[in-house]
ZADREN-459800 format. One record per residue (C-alpha): residue in one letter; x, y, z. Coordinates in steps of 0.02 Angstrom, whole numbers, plus 50000, padded with zeros to 5 digits. Layout:
<nodes>
[node "a",[X,Y,Z]]
...
</nodes>
This chain:
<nodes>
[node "x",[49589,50620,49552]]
[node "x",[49736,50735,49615]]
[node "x",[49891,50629,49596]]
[node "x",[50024,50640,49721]]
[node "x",[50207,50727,49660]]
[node "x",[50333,50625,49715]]
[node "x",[50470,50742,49697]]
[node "x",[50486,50850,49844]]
[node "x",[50489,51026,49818]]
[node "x",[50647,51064,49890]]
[node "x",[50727,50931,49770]]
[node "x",[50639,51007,49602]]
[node "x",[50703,51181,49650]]
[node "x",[50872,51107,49683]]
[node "x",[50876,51010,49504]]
[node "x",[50798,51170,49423]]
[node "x",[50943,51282,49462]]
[node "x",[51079,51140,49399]]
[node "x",[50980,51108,49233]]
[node "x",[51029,51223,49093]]
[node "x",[50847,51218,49030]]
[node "x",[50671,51264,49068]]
[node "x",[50600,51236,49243]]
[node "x",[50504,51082,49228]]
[node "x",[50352,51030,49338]]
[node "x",[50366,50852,49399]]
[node "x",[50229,50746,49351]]
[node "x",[50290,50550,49387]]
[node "x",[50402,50453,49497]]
[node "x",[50573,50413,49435]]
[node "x",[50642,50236,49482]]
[node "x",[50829,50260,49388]]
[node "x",[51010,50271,49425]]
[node "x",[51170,50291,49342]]
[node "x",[51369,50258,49338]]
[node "x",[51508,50236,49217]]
[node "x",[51648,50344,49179]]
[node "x",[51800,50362,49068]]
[node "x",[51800,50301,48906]]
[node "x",[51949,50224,48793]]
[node "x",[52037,50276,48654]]
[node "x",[51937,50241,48516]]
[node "x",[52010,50189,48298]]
[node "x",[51953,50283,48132]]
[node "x",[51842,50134,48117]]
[node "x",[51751,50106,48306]]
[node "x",[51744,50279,48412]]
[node "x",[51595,50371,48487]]
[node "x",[51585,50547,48512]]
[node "x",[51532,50629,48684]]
[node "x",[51337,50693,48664]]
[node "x",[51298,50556,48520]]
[node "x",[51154,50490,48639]]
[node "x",[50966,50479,48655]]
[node "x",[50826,50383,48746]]
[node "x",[50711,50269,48709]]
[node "x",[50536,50284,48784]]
[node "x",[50408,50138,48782]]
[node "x",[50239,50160,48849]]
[node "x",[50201,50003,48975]]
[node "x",[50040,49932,49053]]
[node "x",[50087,49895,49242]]
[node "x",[49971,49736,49223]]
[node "x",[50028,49636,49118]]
[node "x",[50199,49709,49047]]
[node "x",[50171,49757,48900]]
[node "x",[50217,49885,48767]]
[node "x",[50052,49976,48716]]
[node "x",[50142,50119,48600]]
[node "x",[50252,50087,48454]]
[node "x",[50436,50153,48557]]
[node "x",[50485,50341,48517]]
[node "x",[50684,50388,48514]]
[node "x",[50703,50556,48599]]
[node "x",[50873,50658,48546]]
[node "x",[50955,50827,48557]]
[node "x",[51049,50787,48380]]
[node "x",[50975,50722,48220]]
[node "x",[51110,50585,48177]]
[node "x",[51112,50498,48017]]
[node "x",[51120,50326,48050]]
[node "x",[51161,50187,47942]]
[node "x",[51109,50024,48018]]
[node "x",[50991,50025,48165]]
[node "x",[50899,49884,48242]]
[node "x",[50695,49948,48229]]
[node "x",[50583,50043,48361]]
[node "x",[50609,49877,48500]]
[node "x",[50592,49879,48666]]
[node "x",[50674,49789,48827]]
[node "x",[50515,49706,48849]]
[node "x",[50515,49663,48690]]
[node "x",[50681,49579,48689]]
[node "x",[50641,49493,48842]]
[node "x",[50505,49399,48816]]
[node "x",[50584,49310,48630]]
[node "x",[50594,49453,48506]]
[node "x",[50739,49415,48376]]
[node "x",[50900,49562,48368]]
[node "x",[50852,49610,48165]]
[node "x",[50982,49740,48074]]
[node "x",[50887,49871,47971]]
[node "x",[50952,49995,47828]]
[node "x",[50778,50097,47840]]
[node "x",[50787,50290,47884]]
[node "x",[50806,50308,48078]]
[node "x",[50683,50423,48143]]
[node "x",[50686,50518,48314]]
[node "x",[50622,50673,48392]]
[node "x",[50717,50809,48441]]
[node "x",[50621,50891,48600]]
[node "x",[50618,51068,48609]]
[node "x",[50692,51073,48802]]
[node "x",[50850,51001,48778]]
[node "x",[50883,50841,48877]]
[node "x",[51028,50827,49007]]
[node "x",[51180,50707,48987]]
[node "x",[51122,50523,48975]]
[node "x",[51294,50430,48945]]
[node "x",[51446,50475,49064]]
[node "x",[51616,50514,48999]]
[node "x",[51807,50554,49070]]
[node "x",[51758,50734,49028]]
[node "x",[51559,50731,49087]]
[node "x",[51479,50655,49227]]
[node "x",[51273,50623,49206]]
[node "x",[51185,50665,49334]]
[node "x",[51061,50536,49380]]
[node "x",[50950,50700,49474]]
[node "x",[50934,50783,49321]]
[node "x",[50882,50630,49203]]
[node "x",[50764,50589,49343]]
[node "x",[50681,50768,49337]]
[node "x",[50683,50776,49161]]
[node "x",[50600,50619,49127]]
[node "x",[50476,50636,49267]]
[node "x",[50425,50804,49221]]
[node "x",[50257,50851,49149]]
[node "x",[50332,50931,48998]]
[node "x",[50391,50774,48936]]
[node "x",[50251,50643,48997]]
[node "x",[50132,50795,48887]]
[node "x",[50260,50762,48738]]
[node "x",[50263,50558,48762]]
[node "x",[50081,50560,48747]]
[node "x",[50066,50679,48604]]
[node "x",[50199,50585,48512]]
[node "x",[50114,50420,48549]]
[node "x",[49945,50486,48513]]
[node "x",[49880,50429,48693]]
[node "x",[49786,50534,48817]]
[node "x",[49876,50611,48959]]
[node "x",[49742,50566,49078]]
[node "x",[49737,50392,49033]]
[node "x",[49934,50370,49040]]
[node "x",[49955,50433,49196]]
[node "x",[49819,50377,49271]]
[node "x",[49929,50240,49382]]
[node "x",[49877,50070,49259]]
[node "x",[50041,50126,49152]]
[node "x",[50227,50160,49162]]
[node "x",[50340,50228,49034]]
[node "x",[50508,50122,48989]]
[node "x",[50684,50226,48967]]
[node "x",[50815,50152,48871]]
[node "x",[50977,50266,48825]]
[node "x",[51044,50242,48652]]
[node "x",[51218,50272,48589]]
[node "x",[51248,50308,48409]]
[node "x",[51395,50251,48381]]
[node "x",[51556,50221,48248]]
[node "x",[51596,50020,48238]]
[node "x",[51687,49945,48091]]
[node "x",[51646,50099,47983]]
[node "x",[51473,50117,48008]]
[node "x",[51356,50237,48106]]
[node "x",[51251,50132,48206]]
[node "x",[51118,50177,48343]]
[node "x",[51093,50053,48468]]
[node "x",[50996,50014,48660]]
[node "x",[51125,49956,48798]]
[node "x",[50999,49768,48767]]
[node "x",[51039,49791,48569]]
[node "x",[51213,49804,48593]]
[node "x",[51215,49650,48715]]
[node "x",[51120,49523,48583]]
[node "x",[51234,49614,48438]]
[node "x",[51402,49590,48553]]
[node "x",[51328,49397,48563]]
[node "x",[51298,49376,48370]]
[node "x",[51474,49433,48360]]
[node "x",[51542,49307,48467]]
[node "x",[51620,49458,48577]]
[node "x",[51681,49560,48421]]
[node "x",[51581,49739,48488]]
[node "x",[51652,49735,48668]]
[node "x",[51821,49697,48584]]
[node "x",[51830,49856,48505]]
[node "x",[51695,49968,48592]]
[node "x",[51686,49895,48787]]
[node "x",[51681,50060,48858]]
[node "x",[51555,50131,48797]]
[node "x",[51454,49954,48765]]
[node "x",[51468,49863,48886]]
[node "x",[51504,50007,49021]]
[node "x",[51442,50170,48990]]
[node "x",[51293,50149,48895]]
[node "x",[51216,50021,48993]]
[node "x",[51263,50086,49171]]
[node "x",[51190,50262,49102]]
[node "x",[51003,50174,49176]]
[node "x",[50983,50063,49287]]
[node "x",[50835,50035,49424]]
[node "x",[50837,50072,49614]]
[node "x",[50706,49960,49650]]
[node "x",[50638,49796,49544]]
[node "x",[50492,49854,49429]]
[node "x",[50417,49767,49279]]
[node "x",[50497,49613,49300]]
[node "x",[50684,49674,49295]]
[node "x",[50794,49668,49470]]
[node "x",[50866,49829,49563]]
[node "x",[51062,49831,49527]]
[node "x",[51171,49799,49654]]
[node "x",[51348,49744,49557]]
[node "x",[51469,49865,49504]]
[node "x",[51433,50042,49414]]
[node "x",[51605,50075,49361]]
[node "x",[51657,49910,49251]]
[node "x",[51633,49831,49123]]
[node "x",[51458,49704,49146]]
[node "x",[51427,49547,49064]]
[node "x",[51304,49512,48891]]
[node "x",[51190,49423,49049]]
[node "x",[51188,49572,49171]]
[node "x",[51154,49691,49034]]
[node "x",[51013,49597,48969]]
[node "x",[50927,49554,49133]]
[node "x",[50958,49714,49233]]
[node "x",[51042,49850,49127]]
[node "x",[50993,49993,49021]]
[node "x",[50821,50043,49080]]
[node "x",[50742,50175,49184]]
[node "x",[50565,50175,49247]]
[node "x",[50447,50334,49270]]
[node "x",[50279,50279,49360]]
[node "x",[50122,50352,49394]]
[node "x",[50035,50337,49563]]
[node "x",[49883,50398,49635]]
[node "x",[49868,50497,49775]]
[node "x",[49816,50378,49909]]
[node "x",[49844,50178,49909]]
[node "x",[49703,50079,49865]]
[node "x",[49644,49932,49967]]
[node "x",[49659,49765,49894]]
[node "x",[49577,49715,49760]]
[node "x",[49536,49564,49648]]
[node "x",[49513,49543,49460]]
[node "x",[49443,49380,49401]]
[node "x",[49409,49306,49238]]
[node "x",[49287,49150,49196]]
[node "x",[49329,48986,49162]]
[node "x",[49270,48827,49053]]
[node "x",[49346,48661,49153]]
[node "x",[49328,48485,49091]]
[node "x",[49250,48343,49222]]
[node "x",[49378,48253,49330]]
[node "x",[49524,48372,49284]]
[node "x",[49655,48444,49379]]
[node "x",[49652,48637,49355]]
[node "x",[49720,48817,49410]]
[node "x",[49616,48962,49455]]
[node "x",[49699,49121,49488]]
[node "x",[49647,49285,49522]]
[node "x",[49764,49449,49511]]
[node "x",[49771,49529,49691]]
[node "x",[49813,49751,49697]]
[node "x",[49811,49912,49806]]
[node "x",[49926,49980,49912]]
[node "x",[50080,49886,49963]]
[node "x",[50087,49711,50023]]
[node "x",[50258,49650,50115]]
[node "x",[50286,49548,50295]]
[node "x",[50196,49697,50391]]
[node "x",[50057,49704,50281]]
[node "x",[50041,49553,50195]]
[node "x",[49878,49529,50101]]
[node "x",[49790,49338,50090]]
[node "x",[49661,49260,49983]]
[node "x",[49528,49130,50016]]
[node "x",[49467,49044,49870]]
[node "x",[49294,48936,49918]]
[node "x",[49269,48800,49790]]
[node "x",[49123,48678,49781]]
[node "x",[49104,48696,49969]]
[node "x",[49288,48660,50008]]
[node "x",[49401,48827,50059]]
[node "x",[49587,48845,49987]]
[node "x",[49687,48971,50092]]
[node "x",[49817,49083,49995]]
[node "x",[49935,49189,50137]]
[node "x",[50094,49296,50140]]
[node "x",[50072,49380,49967]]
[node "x",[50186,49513,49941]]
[node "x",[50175,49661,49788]]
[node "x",[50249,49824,49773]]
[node "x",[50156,49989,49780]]
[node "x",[50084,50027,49617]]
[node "x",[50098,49845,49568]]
[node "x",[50004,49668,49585]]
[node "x",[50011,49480,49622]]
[node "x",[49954,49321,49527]]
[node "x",[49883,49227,49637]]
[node "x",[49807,49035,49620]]
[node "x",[49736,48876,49680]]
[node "x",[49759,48711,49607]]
[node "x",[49621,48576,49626]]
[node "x",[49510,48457,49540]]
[node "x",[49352,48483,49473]]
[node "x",[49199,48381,49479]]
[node "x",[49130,48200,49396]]
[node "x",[48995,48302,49336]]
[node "x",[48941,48439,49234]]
[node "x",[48885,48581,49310]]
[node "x",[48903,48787,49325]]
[node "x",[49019,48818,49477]]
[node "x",[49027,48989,49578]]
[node "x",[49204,49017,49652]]
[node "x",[49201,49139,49791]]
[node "x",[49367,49230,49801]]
[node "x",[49392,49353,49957]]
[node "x",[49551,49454,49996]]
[node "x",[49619,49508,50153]]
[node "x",[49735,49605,50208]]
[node "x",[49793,49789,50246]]
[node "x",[49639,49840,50346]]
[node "x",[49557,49810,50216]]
[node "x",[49469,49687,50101]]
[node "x",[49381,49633,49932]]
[node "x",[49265,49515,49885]]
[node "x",[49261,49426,49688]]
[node "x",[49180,49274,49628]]
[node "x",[49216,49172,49475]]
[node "x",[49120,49053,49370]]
[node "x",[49170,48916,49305]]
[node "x",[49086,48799,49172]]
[node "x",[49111,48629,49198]]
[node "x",[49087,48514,49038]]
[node "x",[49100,48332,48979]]
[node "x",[49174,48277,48824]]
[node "x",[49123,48124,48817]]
[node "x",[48969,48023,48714]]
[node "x",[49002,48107,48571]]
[node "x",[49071,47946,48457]]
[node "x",[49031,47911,48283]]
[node "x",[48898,47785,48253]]
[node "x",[48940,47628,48201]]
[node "x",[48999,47625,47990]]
[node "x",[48903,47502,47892]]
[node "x",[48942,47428,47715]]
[node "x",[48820,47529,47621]]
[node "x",[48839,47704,47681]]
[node "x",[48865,47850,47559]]
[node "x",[48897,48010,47537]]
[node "x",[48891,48068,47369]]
[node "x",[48874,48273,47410]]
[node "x",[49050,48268,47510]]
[node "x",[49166,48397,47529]]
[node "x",[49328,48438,47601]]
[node "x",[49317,48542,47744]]
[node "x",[49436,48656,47819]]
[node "x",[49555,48576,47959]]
[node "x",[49512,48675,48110]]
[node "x",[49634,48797,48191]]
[node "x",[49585,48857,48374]]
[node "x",[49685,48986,48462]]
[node "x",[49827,48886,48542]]
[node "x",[49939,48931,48684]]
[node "x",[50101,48827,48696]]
[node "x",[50197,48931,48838]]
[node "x",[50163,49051,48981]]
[node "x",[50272,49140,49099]]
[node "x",[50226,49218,49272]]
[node "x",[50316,49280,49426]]
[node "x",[50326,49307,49624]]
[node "x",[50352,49454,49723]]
[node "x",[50496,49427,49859]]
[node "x",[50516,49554,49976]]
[node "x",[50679,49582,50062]]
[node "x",[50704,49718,50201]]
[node "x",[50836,49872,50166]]
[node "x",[50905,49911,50327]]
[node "x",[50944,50103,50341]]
[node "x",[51019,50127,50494]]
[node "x",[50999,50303,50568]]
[node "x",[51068,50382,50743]]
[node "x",[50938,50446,50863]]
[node "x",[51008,50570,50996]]
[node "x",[50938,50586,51157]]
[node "x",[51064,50716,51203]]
[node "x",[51251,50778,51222]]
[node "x",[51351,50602,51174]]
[node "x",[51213,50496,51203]]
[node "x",[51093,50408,51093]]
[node "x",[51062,50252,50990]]
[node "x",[51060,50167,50802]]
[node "x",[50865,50144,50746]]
[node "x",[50836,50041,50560]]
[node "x",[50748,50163,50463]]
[node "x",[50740,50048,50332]]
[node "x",[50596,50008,50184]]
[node "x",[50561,49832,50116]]
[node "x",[50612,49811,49950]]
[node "x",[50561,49687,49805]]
[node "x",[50637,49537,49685]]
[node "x",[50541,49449,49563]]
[node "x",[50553,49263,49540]]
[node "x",[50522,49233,49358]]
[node "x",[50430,49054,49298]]
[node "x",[50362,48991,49142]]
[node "x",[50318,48833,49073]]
[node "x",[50294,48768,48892]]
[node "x",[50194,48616,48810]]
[node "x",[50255,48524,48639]]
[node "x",[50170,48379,48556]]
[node "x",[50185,48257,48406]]
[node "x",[50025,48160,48339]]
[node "x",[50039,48012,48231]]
[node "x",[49917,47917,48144]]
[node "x",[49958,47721,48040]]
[node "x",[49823,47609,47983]]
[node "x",[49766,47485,48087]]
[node "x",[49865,47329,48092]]
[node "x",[49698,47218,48059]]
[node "x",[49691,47312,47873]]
[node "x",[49751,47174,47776]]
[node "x",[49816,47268,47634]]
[node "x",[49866,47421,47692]]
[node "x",[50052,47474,47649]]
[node "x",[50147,47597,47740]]
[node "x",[50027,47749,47761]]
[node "x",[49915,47675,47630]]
[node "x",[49750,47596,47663]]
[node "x",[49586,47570,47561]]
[node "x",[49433,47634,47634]]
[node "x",[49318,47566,47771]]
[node "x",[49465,47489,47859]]
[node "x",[49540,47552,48036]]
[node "x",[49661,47661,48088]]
[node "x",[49753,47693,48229]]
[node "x",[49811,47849,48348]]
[node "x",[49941,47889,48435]]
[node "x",[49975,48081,48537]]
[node "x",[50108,48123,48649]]
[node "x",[50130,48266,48770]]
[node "x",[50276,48338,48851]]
[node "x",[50253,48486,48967]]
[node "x",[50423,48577,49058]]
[node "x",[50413,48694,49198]]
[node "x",[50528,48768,49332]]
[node "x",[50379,48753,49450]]
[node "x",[50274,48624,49458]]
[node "x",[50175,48641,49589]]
[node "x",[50083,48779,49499]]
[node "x",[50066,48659,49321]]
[node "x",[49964,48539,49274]]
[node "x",[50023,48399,49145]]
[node "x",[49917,48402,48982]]
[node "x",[49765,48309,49013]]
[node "x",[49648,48311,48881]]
[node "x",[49644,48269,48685]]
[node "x",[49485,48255,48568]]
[node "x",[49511,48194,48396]]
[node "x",[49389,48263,48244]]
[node "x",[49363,48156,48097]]
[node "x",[49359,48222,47897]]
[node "x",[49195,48149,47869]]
[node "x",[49110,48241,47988]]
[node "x",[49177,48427,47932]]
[node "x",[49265,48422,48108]]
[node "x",[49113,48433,48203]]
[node "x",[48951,48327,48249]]
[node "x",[49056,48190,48309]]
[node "x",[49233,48192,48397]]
[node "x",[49326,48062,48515]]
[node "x",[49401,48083,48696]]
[node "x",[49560,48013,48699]]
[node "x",[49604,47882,48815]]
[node "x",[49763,47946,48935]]
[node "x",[49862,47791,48918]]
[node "x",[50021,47867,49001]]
[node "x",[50000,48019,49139]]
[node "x",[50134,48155,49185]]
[node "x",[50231,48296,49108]]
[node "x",[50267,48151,48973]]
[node "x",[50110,48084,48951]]
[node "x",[50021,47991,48791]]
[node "x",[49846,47973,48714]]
[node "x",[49767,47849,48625]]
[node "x",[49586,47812,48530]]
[node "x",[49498,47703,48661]]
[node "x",[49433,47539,48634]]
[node "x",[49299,47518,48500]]
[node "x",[49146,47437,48558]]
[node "x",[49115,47417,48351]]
[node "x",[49267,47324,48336]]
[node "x",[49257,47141,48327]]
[node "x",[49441,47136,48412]]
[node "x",[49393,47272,48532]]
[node "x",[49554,47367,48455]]
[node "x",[49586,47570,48489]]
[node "x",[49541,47614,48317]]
[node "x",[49442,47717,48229]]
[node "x",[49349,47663,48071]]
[node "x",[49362,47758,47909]]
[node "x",[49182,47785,47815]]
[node "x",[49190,47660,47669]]
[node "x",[49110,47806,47533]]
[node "x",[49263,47913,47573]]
[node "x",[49366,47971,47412]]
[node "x",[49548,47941,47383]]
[node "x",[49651,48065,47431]]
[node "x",[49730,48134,47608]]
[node "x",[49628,48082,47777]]
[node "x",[49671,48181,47911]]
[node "x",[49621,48188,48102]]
[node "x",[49619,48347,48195]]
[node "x",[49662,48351,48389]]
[node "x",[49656,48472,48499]]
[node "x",[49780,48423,48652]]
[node "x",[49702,48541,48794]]
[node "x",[49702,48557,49003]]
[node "x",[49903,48603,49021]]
[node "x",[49856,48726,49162]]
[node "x",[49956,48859,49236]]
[node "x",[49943,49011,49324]]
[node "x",[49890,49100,49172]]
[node "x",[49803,48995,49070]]
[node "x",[49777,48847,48993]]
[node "x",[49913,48805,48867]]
[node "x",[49854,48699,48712]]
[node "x",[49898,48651,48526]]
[node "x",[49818,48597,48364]]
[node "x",[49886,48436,48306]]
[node "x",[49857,48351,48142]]
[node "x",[49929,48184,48039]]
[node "x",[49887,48116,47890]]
[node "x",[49831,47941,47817]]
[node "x",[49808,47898,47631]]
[node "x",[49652,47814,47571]]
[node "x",[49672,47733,47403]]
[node "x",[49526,47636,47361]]
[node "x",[49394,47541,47456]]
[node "x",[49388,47366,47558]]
[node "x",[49257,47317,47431]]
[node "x",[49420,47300,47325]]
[node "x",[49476,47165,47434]]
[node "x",[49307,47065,47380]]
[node "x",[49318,46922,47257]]
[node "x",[49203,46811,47192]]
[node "x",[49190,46666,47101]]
[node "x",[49088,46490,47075]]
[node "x",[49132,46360,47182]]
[node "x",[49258,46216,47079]]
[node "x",[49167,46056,47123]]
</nodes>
């Protein structure tokens, strides 16, 4: 498909005669600006040097945000650096990675057109025109993807975006040092302050005002605070030192949906979300989505994305008493235009699947250990919200000789609204209180013990989480599978607790759970799997495990002897 340059003519033969380099044919759309200016006086020990620069480009899926290529560092020089902090991206950064110094060879590419000015000085201005036709040329999208070993086709197809970071390489306390505007923000903060003492200007001004984004993309705000001081560790790291180049296609696609299947539990509060594209949804075109469930319809309005870009959107609700397959029948409106999607959902009971009922004489002489199970686990999830907001342009219309009026030109504009939530958990198993010799975490086999699991869930919005609803215990004697018990939810909410539900085989009707009599001495451990956390994105979930000893067997207890007369 022919992809639309988004460039005008005019303005590439403009930047071509102001570049000292090779015409270059523009192939994506830039979404960067710059600022800065001087820079101070610098010691023997901390200085930089005018020209000691280069960028850091990060292949992105538009999706989902994330890196897909190992980051490449693009520069006219070939520095010898001492201490750098890896090949790490914003994203990176952003969503937990840990600042790490490294010793290792740093390794970048020298590209044969040279690249313009990235980091403004008292004696250089960059110009934010030329980075922007540099970057969004086809000469360098060709060498990204050759570099990163990914087809051209495929990257700029529209699904991906490429990430630009400038890099100083810089002088502090003696050392040569290459560093992102974010890496120098989480190093300043490991400092406690000590590399804006000594290097502010370029640190905390120049590098990181060098990018910065007209309009929000991939989760980080447009900047609107100053671009000639000094910013903060917090404005650097949420909206500083980072271009964008994107890839759209030549006309805007209607809406679309992409759904993916689900596996629910009976009576269980859930989220189902689809992920709504195409075109550009704000207040004059604002896209909706009707979710039918089980007969019952769940209306989803004013959804608002960027062009290029997409919406999570969901529907909370409960599912059934009973088991069953469920078809959800999403449609999407909006635009002119529409989309249908359905999604099924399996609907499952946990329940009747207790142990039988230990006797006295059971054995198991063939028993092994098995395994303790580990299933994929999810214990936190972010997400986000498009919020439009309208950029008035206001431009004079003349009608004639004095006359005229003001008409808002203006183009909506976006801000996303970051949430996440996150699930921890503690499981703890004693022996039963009714196991009359048990000591501590000691007990002899064939006796009871007892369960305990509690849940907390935190979110900064809760009307798109569920508290954690569900936890199934797996027994040792059983390899973990056959036979498993649903947890009783004794307390509900984001702080919620499970425990074993009452025992129809216990003579007190207790919650416990009775330990095969045959079983060796040695470790006893429970598995649970604490499950139905729901969010926007997923289902969060963890593997929990405690342990009991078992140290001989209630026969033990036993004694007999003749009657005294």
């Amino acid at each position: 498909m022919k992809r639309r340059l988004n460039i005008i003519l005019v303005f590439v033969l403009l930047i071509s005669m102001l570049l000292p380099v090779t015409a270059l044919a523009t192939d994506g759309e830039g979404n960067i600006d710059n600022g800065g200016g001087g820079m101070g006086s610098g010691t023997n020990e901390n200085y930089w040097n005018g020209g000691d620069e280069g960028v850091r480009v990060t292949v992105i899926r538009a999706s989902d945000r994330s890196p897909v290529t190992v980051p490449v560092d693009f520069s006219n020089r070939m520095p010898s650096i001492a201490v750098h902090f890896g090949k790490v991206s914003k994203i990176s950064y952003t969503v937990g990675r840990s600042l790490s110094p490294v010793t290792t060879t740093y390794v970048c590419e020298k590209p044969d057109i040279a690249m313009p000015r990235i980091i403004s000085t008292s004696s250089g201005q960059a110009s934010i025109d030329q980075i922007k036709q540099y970057f969004c040329s086809e000469y360098m999208v060709m060498t990204v993807a050759q570099i990163t070993g990914m087809n051209y086709d495929i990257l700029t197809n529209g699904e991906y975006k490429l990430l630009l970071e400038p890099i100083a390489y810089m002088t502090f306390q003696g050392v040569k040092m290459a560093m992102t505007a974010t890496e120098a923000a989480l190093y300043d903060q490991q400092l406690n302050g000590g590399l804006r003492s000594k290097m502010v200007s370029l640190s905390h001004k120049n590098l990181p005002l060098a990018m910065f984004l007209e309009t929000p993309d991939l989760g980080y705000p447009a900047w609107g605070g100053s671009t000639t001081t000094a910013a903060s560790n917090t404005d650097i790291l949420s909206s500083l030192g980072l271009g964008i180049v994107r890839f759209n296609e030549a006309e805007p696609e209607p809406p679309e949906v992409t759904a993916a299947d689900y596996e629910y539990r009976i009576d269980t509060e859930v989220v189902t979300s689809v992920t709504v594209r195409g075109g550009q949804a704000d207040p004059d075109r604002p896209v909706a989505v009707r979710f039918t469930i089980g007969g019952q319809t769940y209306n989803v309005g004013s959804i608002y994305y960027p062009a290029g870009d997409s919406q999570l959107v969901w529907v909370r609700w409960r599912t059934p008493s009973t088991p069953q397959t469920m078809t959800i029948h999403v449609s999407v409106s909006g635009g002119g235009s529409a989309s249908q999607g359905t999604i099924t959902a399996r609907i499952v009971d946990l329940s009747g699947n207790e142990p039988p009922n230990p006797v006295a004489d059971d054995r198991n002489n063939s028993y092994t250990l098995a395994p303790i199970p580990n299933k994929a686990q999810k214990t936190s999830a972010s997400w986000g919200v498009w919020r439009p907001w309208w950029h008035a342009h206001w431009v004079w219309i003349s009608t004639g000789e004095d006359s005229g009026y003001w008409e808002d030109e203006g183009w909506w504009e976006f801000d996303w609204l970051s949430y996440n939530a996150s699930l921890s958990s503690s499981m703890n198993v004693v022996p039963d209180a009714k196991a009359p010799t048990a000591s501590g975490n000691t007990l002899k086999s064939g006796y009871g013990i007892n369960q305990s699991v509690t849940a907390n869930v935190s979110t900064n919005q809760s009307s798109a989480v569920t508290d954690a609803q569900t936890a199934v215990t797996y027994f040792p004697e059983w390899r973990y599978e056959t036979y498993w018990r649903q947890l009783e939810r004794t307390q509900s909410g984001y702080s919620s607790k499970f425990e074993f539900k009452s025992n129809k085989y216990s003579t007190y009707k207790r919650r416990t759970h009775f330990t095969p009599i045959w079983f060796p001495d040695g470790s006893y451990t429970p598995y649970t799997w604490l499950i139905d956390c729901w969010t926007p994105v997923g289902m969060l979930s963890m593997n929990l495990t405690d342990s009991v000893t078992i140290r001989g067997s209630l026969w033990d207890d036993w004694h007999i002897a003749p009657v005294k007369p």
